[in-house]
C-alpha positions as CSV (number, residue, x, y, z in Angstrom):
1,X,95.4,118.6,79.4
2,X,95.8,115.4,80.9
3,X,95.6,112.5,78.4
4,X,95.4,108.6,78.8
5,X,98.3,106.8,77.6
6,X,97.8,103.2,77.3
7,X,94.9,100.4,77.0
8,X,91.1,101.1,75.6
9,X,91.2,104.6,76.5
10,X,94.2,105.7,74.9
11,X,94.6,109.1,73.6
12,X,91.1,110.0,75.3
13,X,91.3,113.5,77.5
14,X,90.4,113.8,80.7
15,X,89.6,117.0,82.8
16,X,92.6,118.8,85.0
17,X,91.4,119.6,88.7
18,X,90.6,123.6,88.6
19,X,93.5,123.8,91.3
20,X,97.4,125.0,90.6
21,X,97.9,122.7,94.1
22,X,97.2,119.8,91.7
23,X,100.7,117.9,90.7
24,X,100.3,115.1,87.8
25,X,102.2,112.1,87.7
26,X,103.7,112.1,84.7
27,X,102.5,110.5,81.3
28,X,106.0,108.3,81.3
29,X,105.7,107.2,85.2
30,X,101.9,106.5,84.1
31,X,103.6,104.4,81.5
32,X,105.9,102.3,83.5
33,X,103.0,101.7,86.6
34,X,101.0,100.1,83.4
35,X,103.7,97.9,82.0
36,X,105.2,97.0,85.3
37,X,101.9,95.9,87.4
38,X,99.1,93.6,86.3
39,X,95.6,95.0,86.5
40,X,93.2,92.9,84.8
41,X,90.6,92.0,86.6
42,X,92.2,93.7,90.2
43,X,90.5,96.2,92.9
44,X,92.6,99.4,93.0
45,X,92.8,101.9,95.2
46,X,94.2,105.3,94.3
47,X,94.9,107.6,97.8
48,X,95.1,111.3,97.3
49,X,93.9,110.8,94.0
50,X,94.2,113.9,92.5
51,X,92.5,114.3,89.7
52,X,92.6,110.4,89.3
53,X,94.2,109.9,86.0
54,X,96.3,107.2,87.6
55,X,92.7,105.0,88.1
56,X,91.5,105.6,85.1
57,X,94.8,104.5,83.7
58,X,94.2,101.3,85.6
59,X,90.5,101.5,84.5
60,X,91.6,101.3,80.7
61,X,94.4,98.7,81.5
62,X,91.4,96.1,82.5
63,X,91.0,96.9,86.2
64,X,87.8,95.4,87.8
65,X,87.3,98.5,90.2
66,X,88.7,101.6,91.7
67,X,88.1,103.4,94.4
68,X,89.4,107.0,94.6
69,X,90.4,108.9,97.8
70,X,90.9,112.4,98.0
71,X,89.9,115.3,100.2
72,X,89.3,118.0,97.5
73,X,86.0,119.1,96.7
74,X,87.2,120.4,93.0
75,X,89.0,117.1,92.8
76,X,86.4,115.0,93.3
77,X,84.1,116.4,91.2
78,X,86.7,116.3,88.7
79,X,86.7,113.0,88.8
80,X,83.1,112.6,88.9
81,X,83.4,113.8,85.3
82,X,86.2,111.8,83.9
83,X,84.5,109.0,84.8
84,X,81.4,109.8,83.7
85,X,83.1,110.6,80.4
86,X,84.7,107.5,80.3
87,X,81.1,105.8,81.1
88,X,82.6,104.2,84.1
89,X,81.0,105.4,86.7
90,X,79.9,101.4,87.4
91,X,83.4,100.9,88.3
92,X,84.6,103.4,90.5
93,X,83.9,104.1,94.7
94,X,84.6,107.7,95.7
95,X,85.6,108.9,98.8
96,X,85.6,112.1,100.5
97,X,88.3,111.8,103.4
98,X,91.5,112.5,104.9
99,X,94.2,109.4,103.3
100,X,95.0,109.0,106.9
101,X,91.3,108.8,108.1
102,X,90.3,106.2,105.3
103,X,93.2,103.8,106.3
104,X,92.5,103.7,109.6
105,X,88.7,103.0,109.2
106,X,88.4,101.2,105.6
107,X,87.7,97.3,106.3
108,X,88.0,96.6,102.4
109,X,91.4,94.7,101.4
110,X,93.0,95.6,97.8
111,X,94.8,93.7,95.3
112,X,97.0,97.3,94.6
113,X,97.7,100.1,96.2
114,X,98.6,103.6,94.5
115,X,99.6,106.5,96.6
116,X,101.0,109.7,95.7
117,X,100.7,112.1,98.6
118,X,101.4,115.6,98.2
119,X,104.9,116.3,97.9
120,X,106.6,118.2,101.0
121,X,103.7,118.1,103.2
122,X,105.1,115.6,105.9
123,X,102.1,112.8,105.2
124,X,104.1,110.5,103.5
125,X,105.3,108.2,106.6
126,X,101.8,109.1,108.1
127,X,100.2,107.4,105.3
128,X,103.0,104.3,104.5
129,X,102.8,102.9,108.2
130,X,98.9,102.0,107.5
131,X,98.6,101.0,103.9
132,X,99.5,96.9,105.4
133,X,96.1,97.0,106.8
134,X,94.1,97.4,103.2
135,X,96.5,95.4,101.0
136,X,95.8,91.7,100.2
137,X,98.1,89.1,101.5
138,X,99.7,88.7,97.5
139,X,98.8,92.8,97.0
140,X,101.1,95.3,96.1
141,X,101.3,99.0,97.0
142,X,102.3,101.7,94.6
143,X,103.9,105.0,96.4
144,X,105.2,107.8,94.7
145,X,107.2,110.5,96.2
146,X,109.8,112.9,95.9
147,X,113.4,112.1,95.8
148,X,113.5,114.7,98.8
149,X,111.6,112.9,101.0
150,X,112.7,109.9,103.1
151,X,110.6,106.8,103.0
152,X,110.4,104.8,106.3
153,X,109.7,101.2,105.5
154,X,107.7,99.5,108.3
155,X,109.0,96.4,109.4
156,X,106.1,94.2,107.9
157,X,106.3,95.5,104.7
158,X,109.7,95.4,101.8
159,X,110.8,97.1,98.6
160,X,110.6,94.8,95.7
161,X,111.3,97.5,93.1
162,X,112.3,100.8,92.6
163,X,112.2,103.1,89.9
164,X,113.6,106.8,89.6
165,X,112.1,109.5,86.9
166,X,114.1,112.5,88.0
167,X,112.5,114.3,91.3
168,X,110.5,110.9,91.6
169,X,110.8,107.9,92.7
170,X,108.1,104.7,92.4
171,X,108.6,102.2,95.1
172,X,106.7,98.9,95.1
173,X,106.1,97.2,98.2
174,X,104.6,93.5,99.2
175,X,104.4,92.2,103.0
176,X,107.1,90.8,104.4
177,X,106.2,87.2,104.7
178,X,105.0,87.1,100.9
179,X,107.4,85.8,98.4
């Protein structure tokens, strides 16, 4: 049962992606995106979305829009109902493609960036190395990973923050010649 934590939605239940591939990110890491980033009124994008409880956190925390990407059929349709039971479908873009695919071809700049690519899988880097291309010049991006893996930083883009929650860690990132 996943369950939003914060904002108009609170305590409202949202569907679980019919997968056991599926991993969460946790209600407390939920938690700390909300309190630490500033989503009224922003255009969000959540990359391998999941079951896209992260948006809709955003979505309930005053975000203007966001679009979802993830490759999973059962996914997507998962979040084709949360949304539609959170009568938002107004604000949300889906798309069905590859992380990788939608960063090299997406034109569409983003006041935030969320990503939480599956753990282990080796996409992590893949992914980090394109996500300056769709962020706004004062945007952030959100990435979420294991503690295992090893984040390589391109050289345009910095760490402002960093928080740990056992096996993961939350980086935030701005370009480089942002303040």
């Amino acid at each position: 049962m996943l369950r939003i934590e914060t904002g108009i939605f609170k305590n409202r239940v949202l569907e679980m992606v019919p997968d056991k591939r599926t991993r969460y990110t946790p209600n407390k890491v939920r938690m700390a995106l909300v309190s630490s980033l500033d989503v009224k009124n922003k255009i969000i994008l959540d990359l391998c979305a999941g079951s896209g409880i992260v948006g809709f956190e955003f979505l309930s925390n005053g975000a203007k829009e966001v679009h979802f990407v993830e490759t999973s059929p059962k996914a997507i349709k998962t979040i084709k109902e949360n949304a539609k039971k959170l009568n938002v479908e107004n604000k949300i873009k889906l798309f069905k493609v590859d992380a990788r695919i939608f960063l090299r071809t997406s034109l569409i700049k983003y006041d935030i960036v969320f990503t939480d690519p599956p753990f282990g899988l080796g996409i992590l880097n893949e992914i980090v190395v394109k996500l300056d291309k769709i962020i706004s010049e004062e945007g952030i991006i959100v990435i979420e990973h294991s503690k295992r893996e090893t984040l390589n930083i391109p050289d345009n883009l910095k760490i402002v923050k960093s928080k740990k929650f056992g096996e993961i860690i939350i980086d935030f990132l701005k370009l480089k010649n942002i303040p």
